[in-house]
C-alpha positions as CSV (number, residue, x, y, z in Angstrom):
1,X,-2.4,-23.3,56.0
2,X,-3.1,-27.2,55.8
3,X,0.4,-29.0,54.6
4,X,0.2,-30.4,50.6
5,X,-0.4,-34.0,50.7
6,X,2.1,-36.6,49.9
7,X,1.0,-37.3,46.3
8,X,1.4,-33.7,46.0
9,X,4.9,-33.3,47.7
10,X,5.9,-36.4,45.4
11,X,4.6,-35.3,42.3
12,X,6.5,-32.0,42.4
13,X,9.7,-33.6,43.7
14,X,9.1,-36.0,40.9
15,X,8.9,-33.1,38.2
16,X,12.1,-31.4,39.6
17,X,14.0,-34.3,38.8
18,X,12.9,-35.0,35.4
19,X,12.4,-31.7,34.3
20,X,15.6,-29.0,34.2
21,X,13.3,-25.8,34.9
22,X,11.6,-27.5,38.0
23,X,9.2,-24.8,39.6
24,X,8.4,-23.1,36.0
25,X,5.4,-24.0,33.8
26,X,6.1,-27.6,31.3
27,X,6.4,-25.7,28.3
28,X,9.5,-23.5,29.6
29,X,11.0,-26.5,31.2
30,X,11.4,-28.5,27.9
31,X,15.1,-28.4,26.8
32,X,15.3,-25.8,24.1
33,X,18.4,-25.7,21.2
34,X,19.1,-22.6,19.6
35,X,18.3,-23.2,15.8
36,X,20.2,-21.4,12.7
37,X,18.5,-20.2,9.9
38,X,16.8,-22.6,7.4
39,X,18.6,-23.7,4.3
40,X,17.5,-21.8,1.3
41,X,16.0,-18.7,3.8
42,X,18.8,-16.6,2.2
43,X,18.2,-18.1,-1.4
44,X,14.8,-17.8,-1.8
45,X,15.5,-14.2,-1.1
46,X,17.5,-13.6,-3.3
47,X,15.2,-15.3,-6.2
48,X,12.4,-12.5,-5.1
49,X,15.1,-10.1,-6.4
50,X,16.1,-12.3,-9.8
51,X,12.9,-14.1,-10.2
52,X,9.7,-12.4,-11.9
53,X,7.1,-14.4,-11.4
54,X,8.3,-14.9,-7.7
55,X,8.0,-11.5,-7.1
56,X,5.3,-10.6,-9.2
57,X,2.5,-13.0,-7.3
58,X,4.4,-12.3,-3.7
59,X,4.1,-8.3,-4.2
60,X,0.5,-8.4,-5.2
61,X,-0.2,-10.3,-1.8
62,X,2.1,-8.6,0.2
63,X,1.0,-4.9,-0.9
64,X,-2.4,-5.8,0.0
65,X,-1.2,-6.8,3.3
66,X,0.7,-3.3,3.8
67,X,-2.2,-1.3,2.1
68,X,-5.2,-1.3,5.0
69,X,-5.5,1.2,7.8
70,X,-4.5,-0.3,11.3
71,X,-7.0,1.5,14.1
72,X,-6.4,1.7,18.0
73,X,-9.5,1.3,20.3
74,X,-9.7,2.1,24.3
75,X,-12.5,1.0,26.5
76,X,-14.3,3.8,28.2
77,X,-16.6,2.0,30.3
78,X,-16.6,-1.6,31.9
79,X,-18.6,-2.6,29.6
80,X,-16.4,-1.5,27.0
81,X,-13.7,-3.5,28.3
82,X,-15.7,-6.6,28.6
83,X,-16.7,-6.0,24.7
84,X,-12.8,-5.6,23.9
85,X,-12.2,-9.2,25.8
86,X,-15.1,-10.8,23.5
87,X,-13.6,-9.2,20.1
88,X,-10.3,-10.3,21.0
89,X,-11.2,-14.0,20.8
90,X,-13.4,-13.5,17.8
91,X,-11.9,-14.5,14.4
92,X,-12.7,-13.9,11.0
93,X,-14.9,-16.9,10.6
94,X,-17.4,-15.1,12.8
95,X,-19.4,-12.9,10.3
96,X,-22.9,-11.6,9.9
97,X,-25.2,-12.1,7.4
98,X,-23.9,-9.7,5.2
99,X,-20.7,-11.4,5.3
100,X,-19.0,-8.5,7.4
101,X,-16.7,-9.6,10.2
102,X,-18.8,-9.9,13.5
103,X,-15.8,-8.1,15.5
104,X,-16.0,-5.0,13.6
105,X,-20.3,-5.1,14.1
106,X,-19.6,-5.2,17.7
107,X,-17.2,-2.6,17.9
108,X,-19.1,-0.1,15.9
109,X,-21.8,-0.9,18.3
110,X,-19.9,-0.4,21.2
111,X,-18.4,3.1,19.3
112,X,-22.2,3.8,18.9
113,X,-23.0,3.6,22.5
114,X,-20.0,5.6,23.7
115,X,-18.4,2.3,25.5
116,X,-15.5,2.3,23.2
117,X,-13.7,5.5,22.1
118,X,-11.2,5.0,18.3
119,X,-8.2,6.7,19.3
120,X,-7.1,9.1,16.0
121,X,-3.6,9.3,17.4
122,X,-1.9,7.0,19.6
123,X,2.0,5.6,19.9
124,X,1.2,2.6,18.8
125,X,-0.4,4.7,14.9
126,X,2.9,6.2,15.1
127,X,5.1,3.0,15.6
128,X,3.5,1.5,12.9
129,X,3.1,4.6,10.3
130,X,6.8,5.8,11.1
131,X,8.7,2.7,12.9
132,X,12.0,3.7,10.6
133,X,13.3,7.5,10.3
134,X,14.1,6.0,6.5
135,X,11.6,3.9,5.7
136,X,8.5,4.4,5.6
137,X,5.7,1.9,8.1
138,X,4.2,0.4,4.4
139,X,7.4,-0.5,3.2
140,X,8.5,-2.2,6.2
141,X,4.8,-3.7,6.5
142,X,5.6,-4.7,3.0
143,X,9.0,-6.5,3.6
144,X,7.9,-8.0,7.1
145,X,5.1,-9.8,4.9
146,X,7.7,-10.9,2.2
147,X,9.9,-12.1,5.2
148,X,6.7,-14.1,6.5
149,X,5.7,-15.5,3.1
150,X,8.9,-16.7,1.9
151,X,11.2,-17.7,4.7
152,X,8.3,-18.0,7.4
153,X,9.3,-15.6,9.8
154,X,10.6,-11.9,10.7
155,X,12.1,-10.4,13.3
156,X,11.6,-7.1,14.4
157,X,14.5,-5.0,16.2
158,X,13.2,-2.6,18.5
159,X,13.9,1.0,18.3
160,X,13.7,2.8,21.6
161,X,13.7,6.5,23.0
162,X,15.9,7.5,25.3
163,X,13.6,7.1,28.0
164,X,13.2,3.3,26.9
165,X,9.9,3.7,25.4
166,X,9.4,1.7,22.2
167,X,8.9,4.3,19.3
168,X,10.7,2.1,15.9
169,X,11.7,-1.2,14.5
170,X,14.2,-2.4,12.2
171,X,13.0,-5.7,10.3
172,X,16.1,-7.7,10.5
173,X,16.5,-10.5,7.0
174,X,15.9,-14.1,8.5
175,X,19.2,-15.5,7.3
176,X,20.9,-12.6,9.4
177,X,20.1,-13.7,12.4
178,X,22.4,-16.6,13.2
179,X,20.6,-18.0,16.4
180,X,17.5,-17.7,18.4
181,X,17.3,-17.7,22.2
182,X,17.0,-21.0,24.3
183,X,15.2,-21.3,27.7
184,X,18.3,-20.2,29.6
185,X,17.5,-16.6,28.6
186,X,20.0,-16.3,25.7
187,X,19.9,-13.6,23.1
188,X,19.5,-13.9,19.4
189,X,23.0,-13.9,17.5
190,X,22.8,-11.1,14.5
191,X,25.3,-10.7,11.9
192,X,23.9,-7.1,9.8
193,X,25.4,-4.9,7.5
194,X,28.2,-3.6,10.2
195,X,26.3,-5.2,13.2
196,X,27.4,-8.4,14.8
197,X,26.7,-9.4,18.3
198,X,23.9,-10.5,20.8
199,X,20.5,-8.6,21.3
200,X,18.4,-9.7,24.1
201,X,15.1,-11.4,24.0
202,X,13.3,-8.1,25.0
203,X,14.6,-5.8,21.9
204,X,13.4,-8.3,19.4
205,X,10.1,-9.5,18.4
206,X,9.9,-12.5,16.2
207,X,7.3,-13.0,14.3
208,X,6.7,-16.7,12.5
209,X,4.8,-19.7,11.1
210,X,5.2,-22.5,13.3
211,X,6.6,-25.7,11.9
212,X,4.3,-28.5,12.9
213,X,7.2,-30.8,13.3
214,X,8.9,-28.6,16.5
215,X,6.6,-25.9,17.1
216,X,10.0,-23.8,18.7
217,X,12.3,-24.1,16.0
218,X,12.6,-21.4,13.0
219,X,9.2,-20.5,10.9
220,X,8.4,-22.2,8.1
221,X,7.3,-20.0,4.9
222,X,5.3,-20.8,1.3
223,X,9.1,-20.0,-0.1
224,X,10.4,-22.5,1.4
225,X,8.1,-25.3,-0.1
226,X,8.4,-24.1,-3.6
227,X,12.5,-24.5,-4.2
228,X,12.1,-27.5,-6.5
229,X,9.3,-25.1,-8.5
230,X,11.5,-22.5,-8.6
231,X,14.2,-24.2,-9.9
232,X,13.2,-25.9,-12.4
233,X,11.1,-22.6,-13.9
234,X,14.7,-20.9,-13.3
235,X,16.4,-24.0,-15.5
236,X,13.8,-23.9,-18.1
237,X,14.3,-19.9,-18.7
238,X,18.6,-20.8,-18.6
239,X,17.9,-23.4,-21.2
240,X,15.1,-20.9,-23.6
241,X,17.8,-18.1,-23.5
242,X,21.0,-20.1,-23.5
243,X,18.9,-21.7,-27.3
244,X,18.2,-18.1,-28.2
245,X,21.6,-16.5,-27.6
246,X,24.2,-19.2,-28.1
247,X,21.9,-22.0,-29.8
248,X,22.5,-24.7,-26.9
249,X,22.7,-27.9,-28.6
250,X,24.6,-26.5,-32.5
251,X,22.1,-26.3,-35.1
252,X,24.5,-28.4,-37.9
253,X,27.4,-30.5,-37.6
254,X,29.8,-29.6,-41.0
255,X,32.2,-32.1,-41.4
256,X,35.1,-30.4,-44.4
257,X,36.5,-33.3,-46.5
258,X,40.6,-33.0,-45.8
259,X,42.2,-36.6,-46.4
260,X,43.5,-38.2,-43.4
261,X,43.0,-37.7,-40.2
262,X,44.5,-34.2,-39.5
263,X,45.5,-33.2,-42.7
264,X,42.7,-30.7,-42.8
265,X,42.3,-29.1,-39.5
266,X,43.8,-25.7,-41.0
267,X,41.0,-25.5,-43.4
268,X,38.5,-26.4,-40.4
269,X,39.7,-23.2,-38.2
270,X,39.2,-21.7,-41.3
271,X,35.6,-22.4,-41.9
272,X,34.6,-22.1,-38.1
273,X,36.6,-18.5,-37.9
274,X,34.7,-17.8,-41.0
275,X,31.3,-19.1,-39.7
276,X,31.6,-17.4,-36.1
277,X,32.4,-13.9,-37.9
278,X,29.5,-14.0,-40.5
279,X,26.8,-16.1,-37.9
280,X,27.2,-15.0,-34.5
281,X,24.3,-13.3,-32.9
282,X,20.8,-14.2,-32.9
283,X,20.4,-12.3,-36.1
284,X,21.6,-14.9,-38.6
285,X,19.5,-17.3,-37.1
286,X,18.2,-19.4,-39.9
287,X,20.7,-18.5,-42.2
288,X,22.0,-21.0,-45.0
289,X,25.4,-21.1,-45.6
290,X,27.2,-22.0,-49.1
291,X,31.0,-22.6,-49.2
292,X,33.4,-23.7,-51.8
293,X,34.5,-27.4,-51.5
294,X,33.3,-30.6,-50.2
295,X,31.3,-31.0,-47.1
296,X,29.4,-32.7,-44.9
297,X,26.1,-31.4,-43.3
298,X,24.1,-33.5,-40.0
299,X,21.4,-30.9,-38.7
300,X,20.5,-31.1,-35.1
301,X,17.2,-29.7,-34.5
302,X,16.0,-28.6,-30.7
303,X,12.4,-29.6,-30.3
304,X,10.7,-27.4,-27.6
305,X,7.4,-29.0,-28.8
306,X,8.9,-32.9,-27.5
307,X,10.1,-31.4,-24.9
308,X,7.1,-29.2,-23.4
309,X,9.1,-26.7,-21.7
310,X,6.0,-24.3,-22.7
311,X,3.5,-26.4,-20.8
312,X,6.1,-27.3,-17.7
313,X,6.7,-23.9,-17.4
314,X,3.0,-22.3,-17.4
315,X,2.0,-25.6,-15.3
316,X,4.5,-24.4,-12.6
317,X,4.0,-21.2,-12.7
318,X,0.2,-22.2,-12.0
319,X,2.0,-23.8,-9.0
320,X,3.3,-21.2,-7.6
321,X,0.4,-18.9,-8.1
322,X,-1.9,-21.1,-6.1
323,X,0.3,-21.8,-3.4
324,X,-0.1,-18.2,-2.7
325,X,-3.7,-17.9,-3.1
326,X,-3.9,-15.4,-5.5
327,X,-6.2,-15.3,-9.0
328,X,-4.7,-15.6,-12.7
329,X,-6.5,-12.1,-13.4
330,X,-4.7,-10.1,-11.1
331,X,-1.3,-11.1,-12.5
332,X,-2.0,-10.4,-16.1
333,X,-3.2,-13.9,-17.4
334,X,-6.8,-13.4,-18.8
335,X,-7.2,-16.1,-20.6
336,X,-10.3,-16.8,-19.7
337,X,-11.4,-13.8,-17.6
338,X,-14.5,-11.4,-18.2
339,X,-15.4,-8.7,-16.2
340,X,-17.1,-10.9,-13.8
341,X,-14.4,-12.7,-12.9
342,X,-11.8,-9.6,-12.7
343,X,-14.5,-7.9,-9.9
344,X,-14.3,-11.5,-8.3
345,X,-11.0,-11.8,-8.2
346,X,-9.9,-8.9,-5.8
347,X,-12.4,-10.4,-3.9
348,X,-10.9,-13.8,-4.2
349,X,-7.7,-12.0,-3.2
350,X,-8.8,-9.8,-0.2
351,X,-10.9,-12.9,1.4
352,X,-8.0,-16.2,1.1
353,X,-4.7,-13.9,0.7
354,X,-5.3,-11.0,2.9
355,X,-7.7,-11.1,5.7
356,X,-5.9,-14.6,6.8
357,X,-2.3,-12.6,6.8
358,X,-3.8,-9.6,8.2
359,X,-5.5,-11.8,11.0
360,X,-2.3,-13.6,12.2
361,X,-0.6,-9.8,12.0
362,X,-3.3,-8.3,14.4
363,X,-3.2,-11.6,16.9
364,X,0.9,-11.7,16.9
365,X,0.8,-7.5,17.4
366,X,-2.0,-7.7,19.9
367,X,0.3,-10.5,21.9
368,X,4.0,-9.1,21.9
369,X,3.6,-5.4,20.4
370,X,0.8,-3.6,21.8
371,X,2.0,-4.4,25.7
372,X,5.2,-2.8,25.3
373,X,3.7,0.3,24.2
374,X,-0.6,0.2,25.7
375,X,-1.5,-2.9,27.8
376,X,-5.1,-1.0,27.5
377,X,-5.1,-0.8,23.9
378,X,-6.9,-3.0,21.0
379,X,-5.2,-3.0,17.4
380,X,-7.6,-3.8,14.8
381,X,-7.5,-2.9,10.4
382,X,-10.3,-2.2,8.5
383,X,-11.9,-5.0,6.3
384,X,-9.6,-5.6,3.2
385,X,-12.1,-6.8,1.1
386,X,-13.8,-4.7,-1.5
387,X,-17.5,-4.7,-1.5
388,X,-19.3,-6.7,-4.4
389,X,-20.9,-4.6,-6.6
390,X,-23.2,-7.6,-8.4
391,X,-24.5,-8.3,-4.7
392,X,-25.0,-4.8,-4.1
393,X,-27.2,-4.2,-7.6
394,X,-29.2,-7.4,-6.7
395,X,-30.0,-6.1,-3.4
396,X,-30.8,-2.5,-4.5
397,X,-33.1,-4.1,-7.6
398,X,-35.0,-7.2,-6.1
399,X,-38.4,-6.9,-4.7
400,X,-39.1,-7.4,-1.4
401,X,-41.7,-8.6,0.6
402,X,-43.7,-8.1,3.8
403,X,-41.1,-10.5,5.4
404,X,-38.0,-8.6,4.9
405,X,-37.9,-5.2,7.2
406,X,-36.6,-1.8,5.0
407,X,-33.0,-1.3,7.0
408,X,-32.7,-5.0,6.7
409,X,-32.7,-4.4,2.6
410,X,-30.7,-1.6,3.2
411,X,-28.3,-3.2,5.3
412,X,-27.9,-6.1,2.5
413,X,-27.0,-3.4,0.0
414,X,-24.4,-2.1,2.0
415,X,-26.2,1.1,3.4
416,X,-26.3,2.4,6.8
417,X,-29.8,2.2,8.7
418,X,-32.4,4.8,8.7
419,X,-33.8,5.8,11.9
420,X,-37.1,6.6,10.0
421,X,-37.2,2.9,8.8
422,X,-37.4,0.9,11.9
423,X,-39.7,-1.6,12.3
424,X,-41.1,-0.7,8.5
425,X,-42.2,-3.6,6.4
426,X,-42.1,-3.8,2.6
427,X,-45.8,-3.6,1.4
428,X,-46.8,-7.0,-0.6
429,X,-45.8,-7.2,-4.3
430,X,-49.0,-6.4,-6.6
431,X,-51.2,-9.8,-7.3
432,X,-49.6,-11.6,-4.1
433,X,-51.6,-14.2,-2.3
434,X,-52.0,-13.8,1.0
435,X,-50.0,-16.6,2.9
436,X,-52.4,-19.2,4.6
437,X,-50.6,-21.6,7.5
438,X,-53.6,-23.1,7.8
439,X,-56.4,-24.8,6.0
440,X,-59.0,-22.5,4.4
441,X,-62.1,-22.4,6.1
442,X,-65.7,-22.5,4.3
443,X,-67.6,-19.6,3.3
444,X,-70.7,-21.1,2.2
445,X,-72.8,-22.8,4.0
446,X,-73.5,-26.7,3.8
447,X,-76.5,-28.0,1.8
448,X,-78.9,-28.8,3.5
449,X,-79.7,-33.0,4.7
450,X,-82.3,-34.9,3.5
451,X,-84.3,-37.3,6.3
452,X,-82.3,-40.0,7.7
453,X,-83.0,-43.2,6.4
454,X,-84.8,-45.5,9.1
């Protein structure tokens, strides 16, 4: 074997100097700190629990997340396997001209042929139907997405058999895991209910959005970017019920008439205990009240007009709505919505909310789930998004031409192919013209020419 050259020799003794993990690939020889949760990962938790607009637009996108069916697929023939490599690097930007996801028309071509095989039960259908023996594989689908969308990341604890198979997880809260593993081969730090200790690198499985500003520190969630939102919708409901209950700012200054200063203080405890037992509550609000003697009124009004806490509060709830992608119908604001726009909407939903969460679900499973359990296997989930019932009336009701093949009009309206159809052309609508690509030629014959003139 021939001896590596001297820039060689020097450009690897040059790269065990600098780097610490000399002989291993760049990326595991960069220096890597163990990072602690994010600041506000446990509060922004906690405001899904006391917050209800929070929770209301994260549920409706996280339930569609944990509502589709998740399928496992096995190559049966080489060429099967080859077709598995090509759908693995497809994404959902590759579709068909109906729209459909060009991975699922290949695999149902390859199903068709007999190259694939769609497994109906499998250990990876169970680990993700029944990953908990208390909870069931939506709900923890469910809270795994929460964990994802608010905080940025979650972190699965393995569950394993006693013949060290995987067969469970246990989705482990962000903020409960103190420290994440550094190149070294340390262990994540978890403090959980009555847990605290290390678990290695191999039982956990941690799941994130990669901060562009250090792609290996903790994940970075929608949550997380809307704390000043949140806030301030969480101090404009304080300051609505704090009016309401105990009238924040005091609707009337009485000033009671009693000589010098502090002559009269007996008869003002007087009038206030008087006051506080006929006026408490928000009952009496707006009553007038008449006492005997000389007094003194200064009304203080609070003007939630001036101060457009109505607007502030519907402009960041908005916010927050967009930032998660999902449509004012679908969280009961129809202020301007018609039935059009409702059938859109879940469409809206299933096409910028779901299918991009789904997606990163299927590549992050497909990377470090599926080869602990099937190196062989290919997870994929049906198509979240509901099929558009305008499109499908205006392909079953147009008229078609000579230029549009049957199971191609069928295949626009959603319906499967008809053997009986192939190659079969739509006759031409009554009174068309027959098209010309070229210039007409003449039927009648020239007149005749006359003698040419000398």
């Amino acid at each position: 074997m021939a001896r590596p050259s001297f820039g060689t020799r020097f450009k690897a003794a040059l790269a065990g100097f600098l780097l610490p993990g000399s002989g291993r690939p760049l990326v595991h020889g960069i220096p890597i700190n163990p990072f602690t949760p994010r600041r506000g990962s446990r509060a922004v938790c906690s405001a899904y629990r006391t917050n209800g607009w929070l929770r209301a637009v994260a549920d409706t996108v996280a339930e569609s997340v944990a509502t589709p069916r998740w399928r496992v697929l096995k190559a049966t023939t080489p060429k099967g396997k080859a077709l598995l490599a090509t759908c693995k690097r497809l994404s959902t930007e590759a579709r068909t001209r109906t729209g459909a996801l060009e991975r699922h028309h290949v695999q149902a071509k390859g199903l068709a042929r007999g190259d694939l095989v769609e497994l109906d039960t499998h250990e990876l259908l169970t680990l993700l139907e029944h990953p908990h023996p208390d909870f069931t594989g939506r709900s923890l689908r469910k809270v795994q997405q929460l964990h994802l969308d608010l905080p940025g990341e979650s972190f699965l604890w393995l569950r394993r058999s006693t013949y060290g198979s995987v067969v469970g997880y246990e989705v482990v809260p962000p903020a409960c895991v103190l420290q994440t593993p550094t190149q070294t081969g340390a262990g994540y730090l978890v403090v959980y209910n009555n847990f605290s200790g290390m678990v290695s690198r191999s039982e956990m499985v941690w799941l994130r959005h990669l901060d562009p500003d250090n792609l290996h520190a903790r994940g970075v969630g929608r949550g997380l970017a809307l704390g000043d939102e949140l806030d301030a919708s969480e101090a404009i409901q304080q300051t609505l019920k704090s009016t309401f209950e105990r009238g924040g700012l005091p609707a009337a200054i009485v000033g009671v008439d009693g000589g010098t200063a502090g002559d009269g203080e007996d008869e003002v405890e007087d009038l206030r205990a008087k006051y506080e037992e006929r006026f408490s509550g928000p009952d009496s609000a707006g009553l007038v009240w008449f006492v005997n003697g000389k007094t003194t009124l200064s009304q203080v009004q609070q003007d939630f007009r001036a101060l457009q806490l109505v607007e502030a509060e519907k402009s960041l709830r908005d916010y927050v709505r967009q930032v998660y992608n999902v449509p004012p119908e679908l969280v009961g604001d129809l202020t301007s919505a018609n039935r059009s726009t409702s059938e859109e909407a879940k469409y809206t939903l299933a096409e910028y909310a779901t299918l991009p969460r789904l997606e990163f679900l299927r590549t992050e499973y497909q990377l470090r789930l599926v080869p602990l359990v099937d190196r062989d296997a290919v997870l994929e989930y049906d198509d979240p998004r509901p099929h558009s019932w305008e499109r499908r009336l205006k392909a079953m009701t147009s008229a078609y031409g000579p230029h549009v093949l049957m199971n191609e009009a069928r295949e626009l309206a959603g319906l499967a192919p008809d053997s009986k159809l192939n190659g079969v052309r739509f006759q031409p609508l009554p009174g068309a013209q027959p098209v010309q690509d070229g210039p007409p030629e003449p039927h009648n014959e020239p007149p005749p020419r006359g003698p040419a003139k000398g």
